[in-house]
N, CA and C atoms as an extended XYZ file, in Angstrom:
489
Properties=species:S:1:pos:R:3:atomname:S:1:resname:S:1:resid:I:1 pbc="F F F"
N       -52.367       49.130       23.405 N   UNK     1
C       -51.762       48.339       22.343 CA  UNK     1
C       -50.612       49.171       21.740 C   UNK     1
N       -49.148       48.746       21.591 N   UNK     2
C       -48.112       49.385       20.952 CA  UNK     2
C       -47.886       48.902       19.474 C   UNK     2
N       -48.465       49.997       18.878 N   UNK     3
C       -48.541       49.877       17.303 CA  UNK     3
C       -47.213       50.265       16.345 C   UNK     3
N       -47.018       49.536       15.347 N   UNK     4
C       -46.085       49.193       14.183 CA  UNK     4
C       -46.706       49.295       12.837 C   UNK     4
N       -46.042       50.137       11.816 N   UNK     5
C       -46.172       49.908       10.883 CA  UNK     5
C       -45.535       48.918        9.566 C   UNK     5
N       -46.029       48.245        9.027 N   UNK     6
C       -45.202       47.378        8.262 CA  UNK     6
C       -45.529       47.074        6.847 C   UNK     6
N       -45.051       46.377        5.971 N   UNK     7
C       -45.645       45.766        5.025 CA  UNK     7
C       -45.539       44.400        4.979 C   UNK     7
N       -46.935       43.847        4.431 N   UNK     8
C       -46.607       42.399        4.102 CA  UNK     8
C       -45.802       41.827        2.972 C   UNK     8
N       -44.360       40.998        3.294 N   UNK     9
C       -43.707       40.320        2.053 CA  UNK     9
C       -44.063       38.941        2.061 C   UNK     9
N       -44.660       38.898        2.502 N   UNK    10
C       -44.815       36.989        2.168 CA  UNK    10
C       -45.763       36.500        2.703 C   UNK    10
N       -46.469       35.150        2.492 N   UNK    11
C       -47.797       35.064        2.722 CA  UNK    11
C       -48.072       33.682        2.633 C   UNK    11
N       -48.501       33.387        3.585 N   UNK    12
C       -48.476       31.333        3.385 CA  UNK    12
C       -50.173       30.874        3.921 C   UNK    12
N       -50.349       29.789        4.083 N   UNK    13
C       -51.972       29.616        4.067 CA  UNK    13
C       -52.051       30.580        5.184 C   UNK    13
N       -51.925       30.955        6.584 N   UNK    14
C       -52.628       31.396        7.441 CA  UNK    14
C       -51.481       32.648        8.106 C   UNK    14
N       -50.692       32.913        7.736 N   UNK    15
C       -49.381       33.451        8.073 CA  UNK    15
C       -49.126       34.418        7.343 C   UNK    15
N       -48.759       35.589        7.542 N   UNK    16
C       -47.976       36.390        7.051 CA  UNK    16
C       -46.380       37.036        7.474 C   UNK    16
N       -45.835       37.322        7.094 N   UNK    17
C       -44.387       38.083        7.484 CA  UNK    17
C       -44.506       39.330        6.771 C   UNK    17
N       -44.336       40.249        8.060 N   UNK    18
C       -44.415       41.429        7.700 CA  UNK    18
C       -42.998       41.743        8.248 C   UNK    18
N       -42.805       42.614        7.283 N   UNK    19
C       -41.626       43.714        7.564 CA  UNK    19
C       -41.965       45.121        7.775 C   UNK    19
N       -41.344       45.254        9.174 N   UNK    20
C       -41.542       46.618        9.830 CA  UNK    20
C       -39.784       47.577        9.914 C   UNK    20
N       -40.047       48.945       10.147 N   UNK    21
C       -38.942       49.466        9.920 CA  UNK    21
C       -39.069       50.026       11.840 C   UNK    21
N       -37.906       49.970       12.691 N   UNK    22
C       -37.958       50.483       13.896 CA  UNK    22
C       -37.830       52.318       13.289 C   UNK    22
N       -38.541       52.669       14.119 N   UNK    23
C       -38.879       53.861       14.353 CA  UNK    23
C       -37.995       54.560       15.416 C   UNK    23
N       -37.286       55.235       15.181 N   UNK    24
C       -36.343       55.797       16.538 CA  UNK    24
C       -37.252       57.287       17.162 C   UNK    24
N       -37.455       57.006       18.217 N   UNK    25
C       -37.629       58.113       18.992 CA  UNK    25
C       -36.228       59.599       19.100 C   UNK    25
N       -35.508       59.412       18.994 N   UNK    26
C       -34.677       60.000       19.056 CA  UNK    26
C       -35.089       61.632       18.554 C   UNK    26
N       -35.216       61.448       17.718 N   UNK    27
C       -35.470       63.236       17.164 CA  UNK    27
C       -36.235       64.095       18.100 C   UNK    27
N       -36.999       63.215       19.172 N   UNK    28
C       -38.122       64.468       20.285 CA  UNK    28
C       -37.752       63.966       21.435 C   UNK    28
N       -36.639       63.426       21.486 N   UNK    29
C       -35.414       62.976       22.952 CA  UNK    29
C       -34.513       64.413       23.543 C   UNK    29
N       -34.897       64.091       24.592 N   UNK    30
C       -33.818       65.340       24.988 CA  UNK    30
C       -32.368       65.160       25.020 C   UNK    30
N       -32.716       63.724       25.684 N   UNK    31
C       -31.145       63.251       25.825 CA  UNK    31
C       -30.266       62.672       24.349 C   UNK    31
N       -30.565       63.214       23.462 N   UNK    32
C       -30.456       62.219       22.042 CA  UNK    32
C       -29.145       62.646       21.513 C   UNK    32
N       -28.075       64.157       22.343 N   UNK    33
C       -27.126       63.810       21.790 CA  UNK    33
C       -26.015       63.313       22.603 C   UNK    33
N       -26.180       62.762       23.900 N   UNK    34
C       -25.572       61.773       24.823 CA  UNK    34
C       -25.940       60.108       24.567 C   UNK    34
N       -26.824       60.031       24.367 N   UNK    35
C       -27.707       58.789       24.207 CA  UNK    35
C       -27.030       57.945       23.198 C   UNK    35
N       -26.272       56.609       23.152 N   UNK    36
C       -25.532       55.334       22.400 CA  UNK    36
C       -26.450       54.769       21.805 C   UNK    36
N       -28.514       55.171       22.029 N   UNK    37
C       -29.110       54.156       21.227 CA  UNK    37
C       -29.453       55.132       19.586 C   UNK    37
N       -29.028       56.578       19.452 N   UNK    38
C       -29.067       57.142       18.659 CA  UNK    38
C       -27.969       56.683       17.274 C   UNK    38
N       -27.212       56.403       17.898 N   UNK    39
C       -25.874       55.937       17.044 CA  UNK    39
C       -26.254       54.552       16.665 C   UNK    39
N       -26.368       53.579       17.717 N   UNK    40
C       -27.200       52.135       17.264 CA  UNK    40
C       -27.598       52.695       15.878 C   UNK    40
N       -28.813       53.236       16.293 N   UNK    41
C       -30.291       53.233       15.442 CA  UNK    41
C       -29.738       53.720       13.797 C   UNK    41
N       -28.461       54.513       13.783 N   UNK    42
C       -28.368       55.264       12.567 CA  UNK    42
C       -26.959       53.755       12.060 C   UNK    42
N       -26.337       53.569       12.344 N   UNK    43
C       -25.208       52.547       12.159 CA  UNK    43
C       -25.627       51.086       11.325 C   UNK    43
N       -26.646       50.913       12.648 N   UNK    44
C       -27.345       49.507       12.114 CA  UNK    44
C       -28.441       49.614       11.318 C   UNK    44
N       -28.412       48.182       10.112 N   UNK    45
C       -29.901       47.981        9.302 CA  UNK    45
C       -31.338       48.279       10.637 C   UNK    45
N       -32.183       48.476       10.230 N   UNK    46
C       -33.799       48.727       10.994 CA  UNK    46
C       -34.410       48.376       10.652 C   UNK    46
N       -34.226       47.312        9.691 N   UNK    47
C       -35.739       46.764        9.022 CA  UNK    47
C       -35.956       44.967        9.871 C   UNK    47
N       -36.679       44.795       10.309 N   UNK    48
C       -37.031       43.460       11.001 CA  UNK    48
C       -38.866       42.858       10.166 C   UNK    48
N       -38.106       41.462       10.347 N   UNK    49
C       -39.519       40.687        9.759 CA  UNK    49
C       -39.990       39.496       10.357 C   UNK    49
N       -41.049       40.045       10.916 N   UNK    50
C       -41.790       38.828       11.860 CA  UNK    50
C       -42.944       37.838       11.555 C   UNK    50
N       -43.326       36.815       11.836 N   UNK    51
C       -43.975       36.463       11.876 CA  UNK    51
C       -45.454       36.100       12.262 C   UNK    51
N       -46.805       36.768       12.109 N   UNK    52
C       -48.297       36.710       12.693 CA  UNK    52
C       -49.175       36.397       11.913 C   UNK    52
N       -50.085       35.888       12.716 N   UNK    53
C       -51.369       35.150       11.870 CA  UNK    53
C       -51.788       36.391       11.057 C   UNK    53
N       -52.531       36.011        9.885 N   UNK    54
C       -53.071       36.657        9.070 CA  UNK    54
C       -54.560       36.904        8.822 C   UNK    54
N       -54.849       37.431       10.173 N   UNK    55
C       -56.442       37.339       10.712 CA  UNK    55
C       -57.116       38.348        9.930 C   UNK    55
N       -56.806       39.225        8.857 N   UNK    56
C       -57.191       40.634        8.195 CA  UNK    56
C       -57.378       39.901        6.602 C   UNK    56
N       -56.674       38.811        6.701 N   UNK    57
C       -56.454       38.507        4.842 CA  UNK    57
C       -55.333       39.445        4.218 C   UNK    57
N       -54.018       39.688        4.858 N   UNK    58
C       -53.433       40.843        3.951 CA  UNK    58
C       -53.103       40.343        2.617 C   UNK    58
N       -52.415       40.601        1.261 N   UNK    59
C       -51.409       40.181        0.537 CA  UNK    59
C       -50.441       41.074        0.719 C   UNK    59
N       -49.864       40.550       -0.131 N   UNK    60
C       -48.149       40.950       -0.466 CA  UNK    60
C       -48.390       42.018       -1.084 C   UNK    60
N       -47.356       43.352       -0.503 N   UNK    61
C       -47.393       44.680       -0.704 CA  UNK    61
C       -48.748       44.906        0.508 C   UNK    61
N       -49.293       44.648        0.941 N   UNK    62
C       -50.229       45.786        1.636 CA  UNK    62
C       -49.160       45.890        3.287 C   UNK    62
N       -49.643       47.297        2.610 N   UNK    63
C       -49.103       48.217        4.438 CA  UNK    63
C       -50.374       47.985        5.476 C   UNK    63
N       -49.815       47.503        6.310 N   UNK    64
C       -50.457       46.837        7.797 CA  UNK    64
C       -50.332       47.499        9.024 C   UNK    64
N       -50.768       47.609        9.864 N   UNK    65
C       -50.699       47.878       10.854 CA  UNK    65
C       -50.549       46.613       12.102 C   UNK    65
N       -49.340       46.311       13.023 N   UNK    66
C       -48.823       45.314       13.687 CA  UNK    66
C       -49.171       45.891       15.169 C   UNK    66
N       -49.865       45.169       16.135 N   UNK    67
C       -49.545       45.320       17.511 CA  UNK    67
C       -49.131       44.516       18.511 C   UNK    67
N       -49.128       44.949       19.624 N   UNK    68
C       -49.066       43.426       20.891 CA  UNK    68
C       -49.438       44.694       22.010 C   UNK    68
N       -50.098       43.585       22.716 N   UNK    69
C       -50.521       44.451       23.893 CA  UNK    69
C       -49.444       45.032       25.085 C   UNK    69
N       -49.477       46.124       25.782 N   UNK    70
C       -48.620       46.652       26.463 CA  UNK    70
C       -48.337       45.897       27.259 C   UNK    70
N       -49.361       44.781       28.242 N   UNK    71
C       -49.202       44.152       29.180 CA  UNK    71
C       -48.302       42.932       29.298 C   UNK    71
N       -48.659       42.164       27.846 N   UNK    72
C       -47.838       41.273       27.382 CA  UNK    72
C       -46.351       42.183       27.241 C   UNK    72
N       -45.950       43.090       26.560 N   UNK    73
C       -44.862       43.621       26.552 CA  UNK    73
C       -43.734       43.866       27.704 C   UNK    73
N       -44.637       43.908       28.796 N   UNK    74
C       -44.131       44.545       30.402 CA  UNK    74
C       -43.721       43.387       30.616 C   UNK    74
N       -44.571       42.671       30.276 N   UNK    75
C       -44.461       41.382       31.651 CA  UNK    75
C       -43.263       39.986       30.784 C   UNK    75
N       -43.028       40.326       29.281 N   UNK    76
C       -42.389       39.713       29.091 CA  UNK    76
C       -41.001       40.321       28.800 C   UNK    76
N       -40.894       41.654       28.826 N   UNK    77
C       -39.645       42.654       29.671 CA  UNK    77
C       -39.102       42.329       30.554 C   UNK    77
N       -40.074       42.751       31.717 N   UNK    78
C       -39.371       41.931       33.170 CA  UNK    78
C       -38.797       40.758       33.484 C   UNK    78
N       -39.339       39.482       32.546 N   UNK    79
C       -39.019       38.504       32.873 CA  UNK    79
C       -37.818       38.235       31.961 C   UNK    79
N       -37.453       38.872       31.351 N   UNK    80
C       -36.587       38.663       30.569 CA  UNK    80
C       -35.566       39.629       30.642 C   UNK    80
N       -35.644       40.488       31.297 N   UNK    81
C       -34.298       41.745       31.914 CA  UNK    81
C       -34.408       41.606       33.318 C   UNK    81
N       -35.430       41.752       33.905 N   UNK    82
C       -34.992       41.927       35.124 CA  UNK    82
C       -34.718       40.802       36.281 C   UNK    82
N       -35.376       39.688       35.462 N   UNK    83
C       -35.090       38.579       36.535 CA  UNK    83
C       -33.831       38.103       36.281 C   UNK    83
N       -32.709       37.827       35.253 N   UNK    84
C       -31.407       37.445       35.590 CA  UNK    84
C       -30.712       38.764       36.258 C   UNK    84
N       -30.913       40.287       36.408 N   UNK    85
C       -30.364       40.578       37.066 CA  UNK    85
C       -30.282       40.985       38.713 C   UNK    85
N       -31.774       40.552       38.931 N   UNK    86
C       -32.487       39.904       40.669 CA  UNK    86
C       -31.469       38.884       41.015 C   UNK    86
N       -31.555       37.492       40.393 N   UNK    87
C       -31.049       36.502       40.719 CA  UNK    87
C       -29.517       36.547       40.384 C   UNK    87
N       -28.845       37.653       39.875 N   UNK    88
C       -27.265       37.656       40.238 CA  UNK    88
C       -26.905       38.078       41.405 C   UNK    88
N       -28.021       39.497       41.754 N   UNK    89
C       -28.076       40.554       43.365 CA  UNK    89
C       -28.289       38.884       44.561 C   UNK    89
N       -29.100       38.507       44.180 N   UNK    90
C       -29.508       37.270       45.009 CA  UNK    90
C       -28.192       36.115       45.186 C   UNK    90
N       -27.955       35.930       44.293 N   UNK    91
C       -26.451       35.132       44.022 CA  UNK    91
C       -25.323       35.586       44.631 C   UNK    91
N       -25.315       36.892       44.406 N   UNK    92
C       -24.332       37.414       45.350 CA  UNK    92
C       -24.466       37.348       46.655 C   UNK    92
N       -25.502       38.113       47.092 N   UNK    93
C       -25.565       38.363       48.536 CA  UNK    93
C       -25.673       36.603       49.279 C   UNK    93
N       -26.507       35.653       48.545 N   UNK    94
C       -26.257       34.885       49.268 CA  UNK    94
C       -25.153       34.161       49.625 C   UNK    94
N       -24.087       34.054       48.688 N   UNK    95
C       -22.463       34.335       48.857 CA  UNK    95
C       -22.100       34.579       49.822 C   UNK    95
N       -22.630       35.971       49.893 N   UNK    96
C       -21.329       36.621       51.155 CA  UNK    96
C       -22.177       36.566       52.089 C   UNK    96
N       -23.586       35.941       52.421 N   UNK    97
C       -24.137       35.607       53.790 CA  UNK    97
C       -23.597       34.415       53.929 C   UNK    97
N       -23.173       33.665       53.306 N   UNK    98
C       -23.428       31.729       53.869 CA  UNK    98
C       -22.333       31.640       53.473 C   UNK    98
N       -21.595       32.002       52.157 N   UNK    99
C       -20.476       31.414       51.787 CA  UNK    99
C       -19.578       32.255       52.405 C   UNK    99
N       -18.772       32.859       51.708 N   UNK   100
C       -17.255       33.511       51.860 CA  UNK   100
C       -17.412       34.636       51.487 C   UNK   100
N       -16.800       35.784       52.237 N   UNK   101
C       -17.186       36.929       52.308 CA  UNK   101
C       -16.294       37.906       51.007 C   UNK   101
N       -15.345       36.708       51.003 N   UNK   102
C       -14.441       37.050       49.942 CA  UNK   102
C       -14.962       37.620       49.044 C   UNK   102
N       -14.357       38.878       48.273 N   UNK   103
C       -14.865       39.099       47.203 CA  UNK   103
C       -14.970       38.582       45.712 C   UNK   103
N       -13.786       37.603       45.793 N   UNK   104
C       -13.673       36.873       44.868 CA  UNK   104
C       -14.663       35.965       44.832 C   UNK   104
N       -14.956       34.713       45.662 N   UNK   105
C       -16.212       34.323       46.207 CA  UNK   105
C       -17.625       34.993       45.706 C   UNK   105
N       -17.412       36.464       46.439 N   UNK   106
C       -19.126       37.431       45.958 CA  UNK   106
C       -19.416       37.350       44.411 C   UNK   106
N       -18.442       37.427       43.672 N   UNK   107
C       -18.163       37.792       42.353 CA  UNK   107
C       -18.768       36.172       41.718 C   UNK   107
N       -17.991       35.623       42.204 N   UNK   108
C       -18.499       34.136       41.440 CA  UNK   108
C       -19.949       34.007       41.293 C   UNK   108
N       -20.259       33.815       43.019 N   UNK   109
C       -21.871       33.586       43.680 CA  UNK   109
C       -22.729       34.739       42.476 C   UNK   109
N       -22.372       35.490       41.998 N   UNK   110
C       -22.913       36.532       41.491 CA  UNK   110
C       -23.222       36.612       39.903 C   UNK   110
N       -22.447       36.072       39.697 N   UNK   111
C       -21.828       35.068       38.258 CA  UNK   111
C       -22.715       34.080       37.956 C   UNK   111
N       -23.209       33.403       38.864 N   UNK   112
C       -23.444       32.142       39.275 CA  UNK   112
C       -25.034       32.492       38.764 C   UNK   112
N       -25.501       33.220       39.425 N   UNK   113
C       -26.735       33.700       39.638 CA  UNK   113
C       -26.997       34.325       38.323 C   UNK   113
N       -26.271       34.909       37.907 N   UNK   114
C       -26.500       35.432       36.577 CA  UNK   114
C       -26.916       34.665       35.534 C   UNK   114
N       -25.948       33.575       35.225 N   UNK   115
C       -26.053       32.403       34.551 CA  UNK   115
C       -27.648       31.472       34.868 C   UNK   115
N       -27.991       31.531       35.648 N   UNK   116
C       -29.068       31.116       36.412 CA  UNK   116
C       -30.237       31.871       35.641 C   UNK   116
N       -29.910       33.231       35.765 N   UNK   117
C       -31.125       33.612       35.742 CA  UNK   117
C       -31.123       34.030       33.843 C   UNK   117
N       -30.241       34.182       33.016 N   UNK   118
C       -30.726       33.235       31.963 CA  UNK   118
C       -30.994       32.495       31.266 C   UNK   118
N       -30.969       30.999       32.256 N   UNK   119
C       -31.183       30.226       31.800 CA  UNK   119
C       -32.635       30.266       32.303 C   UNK   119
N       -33.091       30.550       33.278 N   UNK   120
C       -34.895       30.798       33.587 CA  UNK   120
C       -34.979       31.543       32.794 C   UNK   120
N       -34.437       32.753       31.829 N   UNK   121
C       -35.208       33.475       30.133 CA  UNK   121
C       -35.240       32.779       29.355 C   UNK   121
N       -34.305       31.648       29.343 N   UNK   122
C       -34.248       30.889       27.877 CA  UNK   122
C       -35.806       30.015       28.257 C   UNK   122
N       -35.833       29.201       29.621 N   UNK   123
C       -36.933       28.181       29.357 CA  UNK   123
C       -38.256       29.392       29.607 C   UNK   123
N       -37.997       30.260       29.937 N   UNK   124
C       -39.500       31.459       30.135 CA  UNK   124
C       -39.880       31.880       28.622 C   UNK   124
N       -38.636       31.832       27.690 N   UNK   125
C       -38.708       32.158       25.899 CA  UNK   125
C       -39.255       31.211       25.603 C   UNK   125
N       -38.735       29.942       25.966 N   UNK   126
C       -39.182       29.062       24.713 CA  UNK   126
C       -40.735       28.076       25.782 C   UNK   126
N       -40.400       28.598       26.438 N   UNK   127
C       -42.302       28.120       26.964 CA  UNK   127
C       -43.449       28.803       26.442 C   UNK   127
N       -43.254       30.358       26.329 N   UNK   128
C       -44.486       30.711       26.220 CA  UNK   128
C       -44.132       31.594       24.871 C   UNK   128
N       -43.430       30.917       23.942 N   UNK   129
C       -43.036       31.080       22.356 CA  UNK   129
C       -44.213       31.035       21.374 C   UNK   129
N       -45.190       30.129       21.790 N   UNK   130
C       -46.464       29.930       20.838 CA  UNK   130
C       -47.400       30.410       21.604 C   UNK   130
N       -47.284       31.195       22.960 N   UNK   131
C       -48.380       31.952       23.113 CA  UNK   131
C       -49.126       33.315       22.565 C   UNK   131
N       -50.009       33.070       22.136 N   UNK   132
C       -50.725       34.311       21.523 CA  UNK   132
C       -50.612       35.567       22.232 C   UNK   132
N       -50.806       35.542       23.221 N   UNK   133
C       -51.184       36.598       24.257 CA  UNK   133
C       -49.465       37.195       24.149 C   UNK   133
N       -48.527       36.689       23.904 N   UNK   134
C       -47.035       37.539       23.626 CA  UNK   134
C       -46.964       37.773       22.434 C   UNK   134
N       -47.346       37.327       21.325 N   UNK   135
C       -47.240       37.337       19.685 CA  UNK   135
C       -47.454       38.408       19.471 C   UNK   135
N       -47.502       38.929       18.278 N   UNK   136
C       -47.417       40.103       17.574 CA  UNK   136
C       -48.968       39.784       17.022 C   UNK   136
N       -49.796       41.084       16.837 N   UNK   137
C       -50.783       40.605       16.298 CA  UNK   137
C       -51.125       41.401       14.615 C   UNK   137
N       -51.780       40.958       13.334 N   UNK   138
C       -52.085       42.151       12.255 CA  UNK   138
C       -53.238       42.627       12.640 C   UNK   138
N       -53.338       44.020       13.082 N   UNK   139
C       -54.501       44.848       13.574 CA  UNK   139
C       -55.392       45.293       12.235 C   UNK   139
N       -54.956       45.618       11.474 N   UNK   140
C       -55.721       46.172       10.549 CA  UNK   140
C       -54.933       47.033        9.778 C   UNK   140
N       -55.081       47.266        8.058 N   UNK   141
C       -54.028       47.943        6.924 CA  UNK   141
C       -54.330       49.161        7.226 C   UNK   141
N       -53.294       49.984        6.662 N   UNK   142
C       -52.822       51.224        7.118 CA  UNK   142
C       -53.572       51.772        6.483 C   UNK   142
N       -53.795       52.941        7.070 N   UNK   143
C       -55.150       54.005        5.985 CA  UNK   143
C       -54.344       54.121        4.910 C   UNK   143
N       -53.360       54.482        4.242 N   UNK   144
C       -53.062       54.392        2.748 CA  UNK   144
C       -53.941       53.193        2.248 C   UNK   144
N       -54.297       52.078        2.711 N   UNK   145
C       -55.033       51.248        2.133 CA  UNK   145
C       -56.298       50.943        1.956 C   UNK   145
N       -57.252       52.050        2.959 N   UNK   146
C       -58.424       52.239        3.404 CA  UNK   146
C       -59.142       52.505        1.474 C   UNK   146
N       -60.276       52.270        1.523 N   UNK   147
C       -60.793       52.735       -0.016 CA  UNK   147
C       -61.183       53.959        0.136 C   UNK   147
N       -60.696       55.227       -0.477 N   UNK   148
C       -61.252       56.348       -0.502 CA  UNK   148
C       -60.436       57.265        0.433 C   UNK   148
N       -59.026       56.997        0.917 N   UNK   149
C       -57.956       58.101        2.147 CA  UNK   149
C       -57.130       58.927        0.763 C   UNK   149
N       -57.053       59.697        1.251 N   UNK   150
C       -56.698       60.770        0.872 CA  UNK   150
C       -54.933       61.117        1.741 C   UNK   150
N       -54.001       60.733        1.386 N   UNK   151
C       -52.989       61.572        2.124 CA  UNK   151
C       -53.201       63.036        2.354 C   UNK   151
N       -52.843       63.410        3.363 N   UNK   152
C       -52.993       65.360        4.049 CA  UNK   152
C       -52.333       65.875        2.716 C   UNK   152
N       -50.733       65.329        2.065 N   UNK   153
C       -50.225       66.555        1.119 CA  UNK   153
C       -51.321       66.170       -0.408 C   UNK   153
N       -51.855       65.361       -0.443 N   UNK   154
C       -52.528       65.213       -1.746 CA  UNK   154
C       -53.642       65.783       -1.997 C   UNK   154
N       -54.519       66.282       -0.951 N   UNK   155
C       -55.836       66.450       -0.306 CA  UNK   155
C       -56.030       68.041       -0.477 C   UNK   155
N       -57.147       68.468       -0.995 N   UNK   156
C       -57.599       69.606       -1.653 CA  UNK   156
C       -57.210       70.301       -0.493 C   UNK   156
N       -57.187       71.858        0.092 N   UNK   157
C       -57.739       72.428        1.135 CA  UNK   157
C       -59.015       72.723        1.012 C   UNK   157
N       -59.592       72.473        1.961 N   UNK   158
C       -61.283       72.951        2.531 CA  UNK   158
C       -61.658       74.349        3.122 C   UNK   158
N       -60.239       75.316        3.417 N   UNK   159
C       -60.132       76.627        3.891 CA  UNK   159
C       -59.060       77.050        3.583 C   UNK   159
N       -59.256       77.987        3.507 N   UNK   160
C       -57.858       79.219        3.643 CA  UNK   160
C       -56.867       78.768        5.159 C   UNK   160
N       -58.073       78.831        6.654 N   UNK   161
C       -57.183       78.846        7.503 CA  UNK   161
C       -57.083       79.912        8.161 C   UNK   161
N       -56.178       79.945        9.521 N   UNK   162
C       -55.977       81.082       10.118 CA  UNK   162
C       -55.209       82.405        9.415 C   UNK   162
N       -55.799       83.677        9.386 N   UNK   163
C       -54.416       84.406        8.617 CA  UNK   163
C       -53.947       85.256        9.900 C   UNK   163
């Protein structure tokens, strides 16, 4: 399960919208001072707010914990990156097998295919849009909310420790 932290702002009979902040990996990246999604991440707002059932009872203000399963994640990745760019490779080549070897021709056929293949993301989005099994799910509030957590800097020491 790939977990999110968020808070709940809003709250309707069975629904909540939580707002989560993206988390950039970047700081334990090797590649992070070549890398264009570092600059994204600092340039652009990061706060996103989604929509999931409210199977925990949160209210407004509680910090939540958000998941979706990895599998659902993969599989609605692939179908959504990698199949329009299969069916452009496919578009093409079948081009320059049957059609015209031209490159201008390849380019179209390729074009062609592209267009194709998101329009199979758009009806693959909006088919399986109300499926649960892709949704975001509320797992359970964040230990700040647990009765009785203690944050680490607030929290007595119990030892001295190594000296």
């Amino acid at each position: 399960m790939i977990e999110e932290q968020g808070r709940v702002v809003a709250v309707s009979s069975d629904e909540a919208w939580v707002q989560t902040i993206r988390q950039s990996a970047c700081h334990s990246c090797a590649a992070r001072k070549g890398c264009g999604q570092r600059l994204l991440s600092q340039r652009h707002g990061q706060a996103f707010q989604i929509r999931v059932a409210n199977s925990i009872g949160a209210q407004v203000g509680d910090d939540v914990v958000v998941g979706i399963p990895e599998t659902s994640l993969l599989k609605a990745s692939l179908m959504l990156y990698l199949a329009p760019l299969l069916m452009m490779v496919f578009g093409a080549v079948m081009m320059e097998r049957w059609g015209s070897a031209q490159e201008g021709w390849v380019i179209l056929g390729g074009l062609a295919g592209l267009v194709a293949g998101f329009l199979w993301a758009r009806w693959f989005s909006q088919r399986y849009r109300n499926d649960q099994d892709f949704a975001p799910q509320l797992l359970r509030r964040s230990a700040s909310q647990v009765p009785g957590w203690v944050p680490l800097d607030e929290a007595e020491p119990t030892c001295a420790g190594p000296r």
